[in-house]
Biotite code that builds the C-alpha atoms (Angstrom):
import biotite.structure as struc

atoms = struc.array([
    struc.Atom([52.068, 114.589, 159.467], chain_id="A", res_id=1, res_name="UNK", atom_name="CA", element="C"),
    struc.Atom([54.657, 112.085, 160.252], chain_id="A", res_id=2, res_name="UNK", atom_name="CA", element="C"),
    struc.Atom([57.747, 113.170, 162.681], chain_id="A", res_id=3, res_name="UNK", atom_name="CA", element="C"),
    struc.Atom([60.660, 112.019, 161.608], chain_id="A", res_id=4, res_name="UNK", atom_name="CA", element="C"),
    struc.Atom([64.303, 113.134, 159.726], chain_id="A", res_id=5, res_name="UNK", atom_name="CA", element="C"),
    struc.Atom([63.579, 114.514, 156.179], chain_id="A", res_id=6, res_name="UNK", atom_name="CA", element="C"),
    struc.Atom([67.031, 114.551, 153.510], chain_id="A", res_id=7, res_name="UNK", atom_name="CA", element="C"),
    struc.Atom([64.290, 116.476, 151.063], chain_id="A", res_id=8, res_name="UNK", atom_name="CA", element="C"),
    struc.Atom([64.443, 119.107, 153.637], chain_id="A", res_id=9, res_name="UNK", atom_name="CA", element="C"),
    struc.Atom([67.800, 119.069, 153.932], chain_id="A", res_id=10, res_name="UNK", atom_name="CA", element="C"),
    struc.Atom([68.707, 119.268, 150.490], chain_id="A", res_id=11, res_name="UNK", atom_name="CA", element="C"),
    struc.Atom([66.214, 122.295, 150.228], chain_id="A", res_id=12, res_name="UNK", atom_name="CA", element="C"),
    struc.Atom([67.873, 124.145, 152.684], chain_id="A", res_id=13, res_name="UNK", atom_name="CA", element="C"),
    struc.Atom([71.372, 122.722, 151.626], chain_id="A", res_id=14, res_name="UNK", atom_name="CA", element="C"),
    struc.Atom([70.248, 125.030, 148.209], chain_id="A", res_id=15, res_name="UNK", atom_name="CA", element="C"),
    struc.Atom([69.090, 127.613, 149.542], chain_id="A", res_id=16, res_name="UNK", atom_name="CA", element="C"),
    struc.Atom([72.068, 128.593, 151.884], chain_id="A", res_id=17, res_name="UNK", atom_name="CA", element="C"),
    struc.Atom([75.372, 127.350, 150.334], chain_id="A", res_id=18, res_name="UNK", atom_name="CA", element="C"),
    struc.Atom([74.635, 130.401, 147.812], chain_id="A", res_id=19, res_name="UNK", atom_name="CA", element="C"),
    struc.Atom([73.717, 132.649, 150.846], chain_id="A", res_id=20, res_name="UNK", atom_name="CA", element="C"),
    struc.Atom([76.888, 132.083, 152.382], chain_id="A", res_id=21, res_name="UNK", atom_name="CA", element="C"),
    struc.Atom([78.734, 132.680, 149.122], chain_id="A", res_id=22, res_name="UNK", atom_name="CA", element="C"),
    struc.Atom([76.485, 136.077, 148.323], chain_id="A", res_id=23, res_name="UNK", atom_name="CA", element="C"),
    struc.Atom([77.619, 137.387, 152.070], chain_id="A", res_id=24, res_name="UNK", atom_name="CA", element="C"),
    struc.Atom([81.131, 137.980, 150.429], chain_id="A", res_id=25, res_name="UNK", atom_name="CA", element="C"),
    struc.Atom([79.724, 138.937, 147.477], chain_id="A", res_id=26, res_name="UNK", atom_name="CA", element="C"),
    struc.Atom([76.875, 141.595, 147.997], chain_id="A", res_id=27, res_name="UNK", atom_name="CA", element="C"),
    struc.Atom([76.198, 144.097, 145.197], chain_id="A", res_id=28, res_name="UNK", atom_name="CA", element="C"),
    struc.Atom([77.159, 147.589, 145.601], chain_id="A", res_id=29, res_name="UNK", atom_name="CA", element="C"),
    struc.Atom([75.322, 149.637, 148.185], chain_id="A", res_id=30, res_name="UNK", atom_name="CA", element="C"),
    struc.Atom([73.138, 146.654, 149.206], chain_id="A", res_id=31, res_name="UNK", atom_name="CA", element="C"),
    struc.Atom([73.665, 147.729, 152.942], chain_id="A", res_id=32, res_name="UNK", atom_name="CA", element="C"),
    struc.Atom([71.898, 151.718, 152.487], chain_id="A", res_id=33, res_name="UNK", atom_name="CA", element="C"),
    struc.Atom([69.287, 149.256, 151.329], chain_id="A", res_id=34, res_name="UNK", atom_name="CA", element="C"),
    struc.Atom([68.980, 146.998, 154.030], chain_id="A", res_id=35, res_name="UNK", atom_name="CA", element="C"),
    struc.Atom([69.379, 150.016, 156.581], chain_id="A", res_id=36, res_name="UNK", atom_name="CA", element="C"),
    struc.Atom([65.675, 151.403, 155.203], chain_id="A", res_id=37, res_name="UNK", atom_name="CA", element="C"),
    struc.Atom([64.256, 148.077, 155.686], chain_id="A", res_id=38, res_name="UNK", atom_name="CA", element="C"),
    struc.Atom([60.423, 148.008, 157.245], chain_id="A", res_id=39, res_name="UNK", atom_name="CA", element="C"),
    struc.Atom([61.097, 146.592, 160.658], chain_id="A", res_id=40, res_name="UNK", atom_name="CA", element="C"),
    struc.Atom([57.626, 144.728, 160.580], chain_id="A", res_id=41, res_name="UNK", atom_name="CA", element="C"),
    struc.Atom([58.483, 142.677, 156.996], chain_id="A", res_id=42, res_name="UNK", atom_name="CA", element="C"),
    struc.Atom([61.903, 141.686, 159.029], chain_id="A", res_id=43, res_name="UNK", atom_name="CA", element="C"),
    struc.Atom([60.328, 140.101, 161.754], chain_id="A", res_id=44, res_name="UNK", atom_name="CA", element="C"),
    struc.Atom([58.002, 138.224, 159.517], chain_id="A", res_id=45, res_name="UNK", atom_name="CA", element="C"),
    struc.Atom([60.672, 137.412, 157.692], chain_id="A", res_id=46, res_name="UNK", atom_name="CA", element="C"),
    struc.Atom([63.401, 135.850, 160.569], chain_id="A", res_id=47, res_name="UNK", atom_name="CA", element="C"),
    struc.Atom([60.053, 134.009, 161.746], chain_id="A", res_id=48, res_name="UNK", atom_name="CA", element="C"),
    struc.Atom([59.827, 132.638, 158.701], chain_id="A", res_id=49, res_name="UNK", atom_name="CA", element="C"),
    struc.Atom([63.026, 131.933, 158.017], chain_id="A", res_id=50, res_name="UNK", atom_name="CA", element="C"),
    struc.Atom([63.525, 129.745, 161.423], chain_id="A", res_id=51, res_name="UNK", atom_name="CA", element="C"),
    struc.Atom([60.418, 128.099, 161.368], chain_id="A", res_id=52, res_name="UNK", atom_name="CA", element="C"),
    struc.Atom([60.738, 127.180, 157.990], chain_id="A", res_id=53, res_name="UNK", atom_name="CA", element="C"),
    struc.Atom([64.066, 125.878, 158.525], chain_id="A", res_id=54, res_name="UNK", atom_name="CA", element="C"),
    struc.Atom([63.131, 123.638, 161.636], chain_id="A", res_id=55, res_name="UNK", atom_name="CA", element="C"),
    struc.Atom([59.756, 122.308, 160.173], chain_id="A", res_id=56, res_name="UNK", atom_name="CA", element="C"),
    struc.Atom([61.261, 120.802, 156.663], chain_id="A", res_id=57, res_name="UNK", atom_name="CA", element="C"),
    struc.Atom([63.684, 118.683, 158.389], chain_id="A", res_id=58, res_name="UNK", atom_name="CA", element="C"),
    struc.Atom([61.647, 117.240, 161.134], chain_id="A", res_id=59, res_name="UNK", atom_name="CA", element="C"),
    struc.Atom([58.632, 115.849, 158.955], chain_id="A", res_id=60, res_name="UNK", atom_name="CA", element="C"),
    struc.Atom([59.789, 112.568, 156.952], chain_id="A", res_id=61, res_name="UNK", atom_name="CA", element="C"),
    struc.Atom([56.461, 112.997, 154.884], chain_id="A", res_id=62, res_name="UNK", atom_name="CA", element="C"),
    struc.Atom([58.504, 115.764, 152.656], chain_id="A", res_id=63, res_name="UNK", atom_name="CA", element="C"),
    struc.Atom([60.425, 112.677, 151.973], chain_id="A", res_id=64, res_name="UNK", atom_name="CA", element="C"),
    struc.Atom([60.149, 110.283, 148.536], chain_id="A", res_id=65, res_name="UNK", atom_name="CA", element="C"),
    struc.Atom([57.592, 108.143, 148.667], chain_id="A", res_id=66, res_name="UNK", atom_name="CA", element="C"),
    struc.Atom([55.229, 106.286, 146.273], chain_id="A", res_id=67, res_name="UNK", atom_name="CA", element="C"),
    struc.Atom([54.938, 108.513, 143.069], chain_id="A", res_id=68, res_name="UNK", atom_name="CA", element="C"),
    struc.Atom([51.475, 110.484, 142.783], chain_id="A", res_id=69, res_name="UNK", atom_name="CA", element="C"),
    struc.Atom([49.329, 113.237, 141.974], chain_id="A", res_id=70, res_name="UNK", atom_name="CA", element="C"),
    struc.Atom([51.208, 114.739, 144.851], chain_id="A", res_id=71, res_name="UNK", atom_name="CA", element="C"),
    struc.Atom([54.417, 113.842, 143.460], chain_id="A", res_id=72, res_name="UNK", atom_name="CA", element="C"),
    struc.Atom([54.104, 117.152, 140.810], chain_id="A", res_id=73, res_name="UNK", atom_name="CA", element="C"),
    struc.Atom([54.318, 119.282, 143.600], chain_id="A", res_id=74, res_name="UNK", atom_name="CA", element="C"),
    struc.Atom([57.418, 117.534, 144.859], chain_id="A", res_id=75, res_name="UNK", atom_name="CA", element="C"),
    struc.Atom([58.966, 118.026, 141.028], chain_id="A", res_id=76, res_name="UNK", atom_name="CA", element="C"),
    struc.Atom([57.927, 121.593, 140.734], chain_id="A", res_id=77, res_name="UNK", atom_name="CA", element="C"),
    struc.Atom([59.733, 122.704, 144.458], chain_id="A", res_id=78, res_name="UNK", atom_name="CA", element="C"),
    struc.Atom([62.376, 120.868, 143.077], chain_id="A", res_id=79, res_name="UNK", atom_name="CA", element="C"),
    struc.Atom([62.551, 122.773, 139.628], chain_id="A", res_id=80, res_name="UNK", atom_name="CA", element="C"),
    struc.Atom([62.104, 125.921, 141.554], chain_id="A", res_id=81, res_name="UNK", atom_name="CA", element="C"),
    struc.Atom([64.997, 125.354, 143.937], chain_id="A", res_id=82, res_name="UNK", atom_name="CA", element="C"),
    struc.Atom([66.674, 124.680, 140.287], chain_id="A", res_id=83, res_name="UNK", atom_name="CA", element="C"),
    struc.Atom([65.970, 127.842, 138.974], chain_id="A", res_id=84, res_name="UNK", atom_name="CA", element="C"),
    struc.Atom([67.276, 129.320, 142.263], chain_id="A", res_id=85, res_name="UNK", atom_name="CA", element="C"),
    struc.Atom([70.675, 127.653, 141.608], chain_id="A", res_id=86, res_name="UNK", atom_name="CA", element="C"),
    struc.Atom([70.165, 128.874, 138.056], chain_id="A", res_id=87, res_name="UNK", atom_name="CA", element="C"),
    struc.Atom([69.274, 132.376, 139.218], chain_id="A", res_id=88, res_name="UNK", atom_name="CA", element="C"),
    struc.Atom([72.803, 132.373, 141.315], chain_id="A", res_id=89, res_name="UNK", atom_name="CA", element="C"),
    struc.Atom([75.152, 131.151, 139.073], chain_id="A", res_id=90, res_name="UNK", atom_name="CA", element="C"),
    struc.Atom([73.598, 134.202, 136.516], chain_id="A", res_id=91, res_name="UNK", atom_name="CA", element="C"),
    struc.Atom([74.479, 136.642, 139.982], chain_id="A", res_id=92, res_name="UNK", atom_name="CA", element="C"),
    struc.Atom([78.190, 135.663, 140.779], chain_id="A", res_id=93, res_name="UNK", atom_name="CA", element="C"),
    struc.Atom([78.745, 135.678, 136.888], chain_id="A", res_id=94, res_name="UNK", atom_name="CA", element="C"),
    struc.Atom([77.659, 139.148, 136.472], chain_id="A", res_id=95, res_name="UNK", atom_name="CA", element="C"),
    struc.Atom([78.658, 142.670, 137.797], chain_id="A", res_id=96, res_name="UNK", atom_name="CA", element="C"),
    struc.Atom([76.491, 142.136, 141.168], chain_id="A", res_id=97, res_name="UNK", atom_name="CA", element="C"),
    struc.Atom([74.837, 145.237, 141.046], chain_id="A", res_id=98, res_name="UNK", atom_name="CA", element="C"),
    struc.Atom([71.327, 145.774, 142.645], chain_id="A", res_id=99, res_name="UNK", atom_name="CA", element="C"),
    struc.Atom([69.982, 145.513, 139.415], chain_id="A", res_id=100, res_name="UNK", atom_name="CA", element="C"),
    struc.Atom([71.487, 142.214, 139.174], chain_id="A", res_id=101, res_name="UNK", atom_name="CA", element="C"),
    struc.Atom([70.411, 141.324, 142.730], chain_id="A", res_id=102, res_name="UNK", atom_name="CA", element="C"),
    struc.Atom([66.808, 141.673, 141.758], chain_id="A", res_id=103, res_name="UNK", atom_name="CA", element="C"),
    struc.Atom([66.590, 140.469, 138.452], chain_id="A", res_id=104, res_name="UNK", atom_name="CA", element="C"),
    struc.Atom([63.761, 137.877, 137.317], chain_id="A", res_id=105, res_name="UNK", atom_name="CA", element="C"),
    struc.Atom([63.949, 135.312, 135.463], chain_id="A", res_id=106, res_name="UNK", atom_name="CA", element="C"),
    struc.Atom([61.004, 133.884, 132.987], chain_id="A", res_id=107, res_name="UNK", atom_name="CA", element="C"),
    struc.Atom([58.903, 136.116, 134.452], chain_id="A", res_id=108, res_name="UNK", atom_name="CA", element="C"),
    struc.Atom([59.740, 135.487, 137.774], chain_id="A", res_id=109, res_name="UNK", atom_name="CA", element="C"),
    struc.Atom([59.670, 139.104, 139.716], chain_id="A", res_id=110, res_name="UNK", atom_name="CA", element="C"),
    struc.Atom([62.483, 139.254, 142.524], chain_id="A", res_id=111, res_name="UNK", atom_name="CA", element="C"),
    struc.Atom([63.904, 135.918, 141.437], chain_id="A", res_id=112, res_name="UNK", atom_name="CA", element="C"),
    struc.Atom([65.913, 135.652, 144.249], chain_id="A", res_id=113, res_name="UNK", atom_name="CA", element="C"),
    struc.Atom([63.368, 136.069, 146.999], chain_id="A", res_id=114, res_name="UNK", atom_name="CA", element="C"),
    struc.Atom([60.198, 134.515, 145.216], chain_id="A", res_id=115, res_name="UNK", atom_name="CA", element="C"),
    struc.Atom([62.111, 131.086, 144.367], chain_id="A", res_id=116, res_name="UNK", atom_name="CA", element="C"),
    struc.Atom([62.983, 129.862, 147.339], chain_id="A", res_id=117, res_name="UNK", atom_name="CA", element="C"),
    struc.Atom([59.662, 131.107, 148.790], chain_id="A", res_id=118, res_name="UNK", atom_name="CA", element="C"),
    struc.Atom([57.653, 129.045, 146.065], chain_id="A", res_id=119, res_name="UNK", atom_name="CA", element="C"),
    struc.Atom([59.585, 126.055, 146.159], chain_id="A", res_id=120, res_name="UNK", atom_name="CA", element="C"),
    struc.Atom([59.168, 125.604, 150.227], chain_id="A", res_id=121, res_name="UNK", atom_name="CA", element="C"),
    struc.Atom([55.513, 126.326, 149.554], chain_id="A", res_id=122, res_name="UNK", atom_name="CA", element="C"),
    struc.Atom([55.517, 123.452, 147.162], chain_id="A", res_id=123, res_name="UNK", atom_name="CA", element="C"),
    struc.Atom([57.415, 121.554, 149.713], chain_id="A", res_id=124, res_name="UNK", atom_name="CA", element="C"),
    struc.Atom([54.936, 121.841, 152.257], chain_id="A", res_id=125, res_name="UNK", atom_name="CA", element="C"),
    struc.Atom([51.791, 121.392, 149.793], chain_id="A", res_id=126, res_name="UNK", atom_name="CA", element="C"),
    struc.Atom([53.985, 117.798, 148.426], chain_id="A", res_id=127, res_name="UNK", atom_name="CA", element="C"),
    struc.Atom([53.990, 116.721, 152.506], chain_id="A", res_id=128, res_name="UNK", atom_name="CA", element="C"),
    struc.Atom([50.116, 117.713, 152.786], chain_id="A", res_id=129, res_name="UNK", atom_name="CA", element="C"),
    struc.Atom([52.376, 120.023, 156.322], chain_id="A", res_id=130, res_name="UNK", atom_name="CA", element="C"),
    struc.Atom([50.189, 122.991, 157.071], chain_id="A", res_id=131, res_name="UNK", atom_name="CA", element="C"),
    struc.Atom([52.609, 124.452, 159.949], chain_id="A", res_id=132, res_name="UNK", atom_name="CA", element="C"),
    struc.Atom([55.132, 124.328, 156.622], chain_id="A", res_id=133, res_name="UNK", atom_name="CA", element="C"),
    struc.Atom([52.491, 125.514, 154.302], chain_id="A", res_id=134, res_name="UNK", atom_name="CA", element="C"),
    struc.Atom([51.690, 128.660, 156.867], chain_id="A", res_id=135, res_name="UNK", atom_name="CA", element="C"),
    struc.Atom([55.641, 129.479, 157.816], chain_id="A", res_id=136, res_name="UNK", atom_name="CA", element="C"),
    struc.Atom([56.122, 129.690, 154.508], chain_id="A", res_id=137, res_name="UNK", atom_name="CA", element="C"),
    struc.Atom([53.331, 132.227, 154.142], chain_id="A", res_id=138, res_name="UNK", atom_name="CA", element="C"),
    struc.Atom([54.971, 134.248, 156.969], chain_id="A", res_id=139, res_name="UNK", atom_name="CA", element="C"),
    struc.Atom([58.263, 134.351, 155.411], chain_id="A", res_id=140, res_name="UNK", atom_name="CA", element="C"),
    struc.Atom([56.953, 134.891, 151.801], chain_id="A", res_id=141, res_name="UNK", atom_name="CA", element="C"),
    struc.Atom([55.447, 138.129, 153.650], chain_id="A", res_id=142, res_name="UNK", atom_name="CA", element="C"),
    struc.Atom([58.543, 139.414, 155.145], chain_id="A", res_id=143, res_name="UNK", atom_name="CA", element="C"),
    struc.Atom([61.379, 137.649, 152.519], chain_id="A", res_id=144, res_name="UNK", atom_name="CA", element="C"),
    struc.Atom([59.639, 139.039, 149.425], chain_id="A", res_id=145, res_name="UNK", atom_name="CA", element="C"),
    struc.Atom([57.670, 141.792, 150.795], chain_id="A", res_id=146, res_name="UNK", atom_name="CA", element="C"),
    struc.Atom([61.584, 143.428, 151.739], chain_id="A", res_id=147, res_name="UNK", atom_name="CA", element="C"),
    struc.Atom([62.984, 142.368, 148.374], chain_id="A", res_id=148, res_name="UNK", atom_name="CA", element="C"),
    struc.Atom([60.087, 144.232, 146.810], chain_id="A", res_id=149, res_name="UNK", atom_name="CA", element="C"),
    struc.Atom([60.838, 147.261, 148.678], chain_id="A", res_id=150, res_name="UNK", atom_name="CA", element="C"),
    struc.Atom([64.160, 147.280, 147.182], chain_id="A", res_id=151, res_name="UNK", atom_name="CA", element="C"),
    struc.Atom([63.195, 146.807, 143.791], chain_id="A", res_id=152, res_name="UNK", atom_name="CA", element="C"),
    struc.Atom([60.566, 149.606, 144.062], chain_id="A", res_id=153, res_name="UNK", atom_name="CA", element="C"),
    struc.Atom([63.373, 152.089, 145.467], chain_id="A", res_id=154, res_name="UNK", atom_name="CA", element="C"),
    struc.Atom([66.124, 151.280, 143.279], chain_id="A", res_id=155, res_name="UNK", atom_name="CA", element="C"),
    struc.Atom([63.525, 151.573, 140.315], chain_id="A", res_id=156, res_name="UNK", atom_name="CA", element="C"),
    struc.Atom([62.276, 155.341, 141.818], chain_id="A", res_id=157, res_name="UNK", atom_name="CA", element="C"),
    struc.Atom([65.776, 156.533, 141.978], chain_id="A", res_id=158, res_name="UNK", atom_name="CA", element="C"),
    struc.Atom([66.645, 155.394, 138.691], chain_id="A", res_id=159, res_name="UNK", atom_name="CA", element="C"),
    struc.Atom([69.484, 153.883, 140.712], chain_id="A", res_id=160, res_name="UNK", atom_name="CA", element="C"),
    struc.Atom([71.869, 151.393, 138.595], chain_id="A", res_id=161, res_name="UNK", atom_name="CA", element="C"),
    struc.Atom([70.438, 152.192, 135.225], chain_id="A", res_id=162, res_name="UNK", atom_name="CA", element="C"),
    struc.Atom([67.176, 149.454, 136.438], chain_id="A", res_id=163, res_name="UNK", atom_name="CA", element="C"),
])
């Protein structure tokens, strides 16, 4: 582990939050009677997560480009994920941002939204061989998708939205 700037980082979280900020204006219908019932334990992991994963991916230059490898795959397939975040945004603004919409998959991916950007900064940290990335990751995969999940699972036993 190398100290040091890293633009891949950047980029990452450049991806991940310019939609973020968009969604804020944009949040489906009742999204906040969801977000009151959410498990106080999953939130911490997740804001842990979120600000350790943030700090760690910019301040290791081995998340960087470097010589192409074996390794290099994992770089290509954080990269596709963060892709089929966009991907999975572009389908949200477009449609009638309901909670269905909000946590829709896509090819097979549950709770798109959360599970994404979780997978991608996993891949991230696996590509820069960064187990303090590799572990926040874990934290905020706990929290980030273990709250999404909870959402899904109520709006699905309330038959809410038609999911």
């Amino acid at each position: 582990m190398n100290f040091g700037f890293s633009y891949t980082g950047l980029i990452f979280l450049i991806m991940l939050f310019i939609p973020n900020i968009l969604w804020a204006k944009r949040k489906p219908k009742d999204y906040e009677k969801f977000a009151a019932n959410e498990n106080k334990l999953l939130l911490a992991f997740e804001r842990t997560g979120e600000f350790l994963v943030s700090g760690l991916c910019l301040i290791f230059k081995d998340f960087n480009i470097g010589k192409i490898s074996v390794w290099s795959s994992f770089l290509a397939a954080g990269v596709l994920l963060m892709f089929l975040y966009e991907f999975y945004w572009l389908r949200y603004f477009m449609s009638k941002r309901t909670m269905s919409d909000m946590y829709s998959s896509i090819l097979g991916i549950p709770i798109a939204g959360a599970s994404l950007p979780v997978g991608a900064f996993m891949l991230l940290g696996i590509y820069g061989k960064n187990i303090p990335l590799i572990v926040s990751v874990i934290i905020l995969g706990i929290g980030h998708i273990g709250i999404h999940y909870n959402h899904k699972k109520e709006i699905k036993e309330n038959y809410y939205d038609n999911f």
